[in-house]
N, C-alpha and C positions, 0 to 999 in steps of 0.2 A: 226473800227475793234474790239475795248475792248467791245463796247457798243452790239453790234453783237452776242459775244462769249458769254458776262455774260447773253442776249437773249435766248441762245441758253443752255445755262445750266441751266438756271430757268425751266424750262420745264420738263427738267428732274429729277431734284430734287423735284417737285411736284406729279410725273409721280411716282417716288420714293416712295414719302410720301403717293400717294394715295393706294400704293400696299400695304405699309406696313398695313395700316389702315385698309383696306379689308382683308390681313391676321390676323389680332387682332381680328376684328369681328365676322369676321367666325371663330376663335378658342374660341371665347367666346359663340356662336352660339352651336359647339360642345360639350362643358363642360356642358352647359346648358339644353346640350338635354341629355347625360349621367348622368345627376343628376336628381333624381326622385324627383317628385311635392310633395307636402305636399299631396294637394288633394288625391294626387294617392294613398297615402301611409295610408291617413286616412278613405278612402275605403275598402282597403286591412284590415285594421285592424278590421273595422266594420265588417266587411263579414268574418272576420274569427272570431267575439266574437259571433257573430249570428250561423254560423255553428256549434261552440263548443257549444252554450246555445241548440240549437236544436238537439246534439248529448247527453249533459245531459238530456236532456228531457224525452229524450227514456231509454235509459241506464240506469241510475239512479234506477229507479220503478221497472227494471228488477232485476238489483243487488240487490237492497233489500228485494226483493220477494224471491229471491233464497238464503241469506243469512239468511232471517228469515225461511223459509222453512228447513234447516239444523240445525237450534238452536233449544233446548230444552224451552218448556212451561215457565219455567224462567228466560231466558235470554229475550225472548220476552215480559213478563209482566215485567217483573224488570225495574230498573233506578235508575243508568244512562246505555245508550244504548250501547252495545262496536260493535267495526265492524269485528272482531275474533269471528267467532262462533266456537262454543263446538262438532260441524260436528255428530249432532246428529242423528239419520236417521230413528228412530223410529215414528215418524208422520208421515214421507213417505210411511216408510214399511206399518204401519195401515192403510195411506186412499189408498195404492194400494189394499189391500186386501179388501179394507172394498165391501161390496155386492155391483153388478151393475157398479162398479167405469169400470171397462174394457171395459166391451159387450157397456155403455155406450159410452167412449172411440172410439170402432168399428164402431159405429153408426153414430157418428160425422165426420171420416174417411169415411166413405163408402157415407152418404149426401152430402161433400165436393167436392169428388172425381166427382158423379154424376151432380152435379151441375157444376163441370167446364168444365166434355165434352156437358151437355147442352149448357150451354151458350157459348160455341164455335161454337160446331156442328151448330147451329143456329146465334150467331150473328157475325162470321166471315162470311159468305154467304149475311147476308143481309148489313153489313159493304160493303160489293165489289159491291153489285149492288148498295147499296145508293152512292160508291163511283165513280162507269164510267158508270153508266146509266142516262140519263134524262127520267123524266115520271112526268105528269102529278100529283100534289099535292105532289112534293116531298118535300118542304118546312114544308108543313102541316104533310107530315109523320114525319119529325124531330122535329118538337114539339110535337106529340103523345108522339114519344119514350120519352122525356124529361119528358111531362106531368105523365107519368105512371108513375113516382118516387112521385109523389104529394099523393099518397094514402096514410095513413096510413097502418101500417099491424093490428093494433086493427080493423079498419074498415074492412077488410078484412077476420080477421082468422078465425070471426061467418058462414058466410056466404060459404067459403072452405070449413070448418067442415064439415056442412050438405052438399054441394059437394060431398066430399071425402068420404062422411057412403055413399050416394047412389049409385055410381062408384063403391063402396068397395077397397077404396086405404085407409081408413084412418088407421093410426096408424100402418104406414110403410114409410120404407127408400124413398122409392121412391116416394110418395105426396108430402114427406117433400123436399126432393131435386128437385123437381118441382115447388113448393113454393120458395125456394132461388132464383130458376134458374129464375124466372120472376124478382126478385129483382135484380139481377146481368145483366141478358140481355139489359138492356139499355146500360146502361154504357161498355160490352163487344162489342153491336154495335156502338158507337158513337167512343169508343177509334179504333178500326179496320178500321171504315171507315176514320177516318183524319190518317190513317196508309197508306192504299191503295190511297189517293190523296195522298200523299208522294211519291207515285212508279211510277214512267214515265209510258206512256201507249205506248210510243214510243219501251222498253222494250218487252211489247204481240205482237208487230204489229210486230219487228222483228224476234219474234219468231213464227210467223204466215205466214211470210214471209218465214221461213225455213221446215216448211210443217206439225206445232202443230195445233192442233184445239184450241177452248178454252179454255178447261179444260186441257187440255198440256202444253200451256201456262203460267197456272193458278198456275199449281202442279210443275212445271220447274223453272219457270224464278219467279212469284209473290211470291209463298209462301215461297222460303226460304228467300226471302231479309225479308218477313214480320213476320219471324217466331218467333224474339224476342219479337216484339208491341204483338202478340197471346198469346208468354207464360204472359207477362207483363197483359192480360186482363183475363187469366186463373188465376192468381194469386190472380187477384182482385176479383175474381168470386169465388177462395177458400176462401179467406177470411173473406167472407161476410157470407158465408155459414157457417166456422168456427163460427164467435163470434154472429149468429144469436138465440138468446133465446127465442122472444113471440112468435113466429110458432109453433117453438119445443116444448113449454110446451101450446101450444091449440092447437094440432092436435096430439100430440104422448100421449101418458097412459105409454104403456111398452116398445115400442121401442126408447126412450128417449136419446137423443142426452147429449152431457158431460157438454153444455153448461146449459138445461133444468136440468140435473141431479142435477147440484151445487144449480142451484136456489132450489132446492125442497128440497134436501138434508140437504145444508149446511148454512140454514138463520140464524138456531139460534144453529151453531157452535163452538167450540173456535176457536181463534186467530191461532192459529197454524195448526188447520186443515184447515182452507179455505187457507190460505198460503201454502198449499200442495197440495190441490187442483189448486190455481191458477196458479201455478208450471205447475203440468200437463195440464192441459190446455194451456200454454204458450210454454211448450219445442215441441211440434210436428209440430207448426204455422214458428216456428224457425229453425228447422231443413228441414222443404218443403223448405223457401227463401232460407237457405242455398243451399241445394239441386240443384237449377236451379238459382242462383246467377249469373250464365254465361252468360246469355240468359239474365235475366236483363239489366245486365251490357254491351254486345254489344248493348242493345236497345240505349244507353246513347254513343254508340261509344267509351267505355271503352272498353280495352284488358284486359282477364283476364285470368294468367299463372297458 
């Protein structure tokens, strides 16, 4: 009978021990998983010294541009450099006045403008058919598109020239934002079209199913899901048109863009006037991304209040 009982308790006392053991583990299991990894943590840090080095990047060149752009002729030649300027504003006043700096200015504005509803008007359309059409060479048409970036614009701006005198476009807003608008068109149809395979096509069918046509569908249901990727490749299409200068200075004479102006202008400048210059030139490119910062930002599925 004793031999029996103490049979009978061994079992349980193991039964015991094997519980306790599995709760040890599993609480060591737990802690283990609430406490972050080295790894995890030395990625974390990497990706944020890389963020920060790439947020210096930008920023930095800007600040200093606008910081020496309000300093006085000798604080910029002097040394040592201070980072307090004297909030001078007499270089600004000068090169806003100086002749052509504005109507330039306009010119650059108005070629920008043109060139992003080009390159919308046109490579949103062929973005949707490169994207839910099959046809025949369409691999070959996406290496065209790519291959047209391969040109130089030197090889190119002789040959427009003489174009554009017998047309009679040369030495207007509109050649020259013609000329962008081919530079920027690739790139506004390749980003649209990997925009619109992004869009279920299940989305048109149900709306085609409720008695839209196509282009109902298109203007309905596609374009506003796509409408930040479109400001996203307009943007990319102002910009290109903004800081474009060998076009502008071999196809314009007098209707001269701000970027053509600087080069012709301000080669053998001071210091302080091209930093006034490059000021203006900088704050309009800054204030458009500001402007539609929205629409960037839900491209990325960012909310912005």
């Amino acid at each position: 009978m004793k031999s029996s009982s103490s049979e009978a308790v061994m079992p349980s006392s193991l039964s015991s021990r094997a519980s306790a053991s599995s709760v040890d583990s599993s609480r060591q299991v737990a802690q283990t998983a609430h406490k972050p990894r080295r790894n995890d943590m030395a990625w974390k840090w990497l990706f944020r010294a890389g963020v920060s080095i790439l947020v210096l990047w930008v920023l930095v060149p800007i600040a200093l541009l606008m910081l020496n752009s309000v300093s006085t002729p000798e604080q910029i030649n002097g040394w040592p450099k201070t980072l307090t300027p004297a909030l001078s504003f007499e270089t600004l006043d000068f090169f806003w006045h100086y002749q052509g700096v504005i109507s330039a200015l306009g010119n650059s504005l108005l070629a920008a403008v043109f060139t992003m509803v080009i390159a919308i008007v046109l490579g949103a359309p062929a973005g949707y058919a490169q994207a839910r059409f099959v046809f025949p060479g369409m691999n070959a048409y996406r290496m065209i598109i790519i291959l047209s970036r391969a040109f130089p614009m030197p090889l190119l701006a002789l040959p427009l020239a003489v174009i554009f005198i017998q047309v009679g476009i040369d030495d207007s807003i509109l050649g020259l934002a013609m000329v962008h608008a081919t530079l920027a068109l690739p790139f506004a149809v390749l980003i649209t079209s990997s925009l619109f395979m992004g869009i279920p096509v299940e989305l048109e069918e149900a709306a085609w199913l409720m008695g839209c046509n196509r282009w109902q569908a298109f203007r309905r249901v596609v374009l506003p899901l796509a409408a930040p990727g479109i400001t996203a490749s307009a943007v990319f299409a102002f910009v290109i048109s903004w800081n474009e200068v060998f076009a502008s200075a071999i196809l314009t004479v007098e209707n001269r863009t701000l970027t053509a102006f600087l080069v012709q202008s301000l080669s053998e400048s001071p210091a302080e006037i091209k930093y006034a210059g490059g000021l203006i030139l900088v704050v309009p490119a800054l204030l458009f991304l500001f402007a539609i910062r929205k629409y960037l930002f839900s491209m990325w599925g960012i909310s912005n209040r």
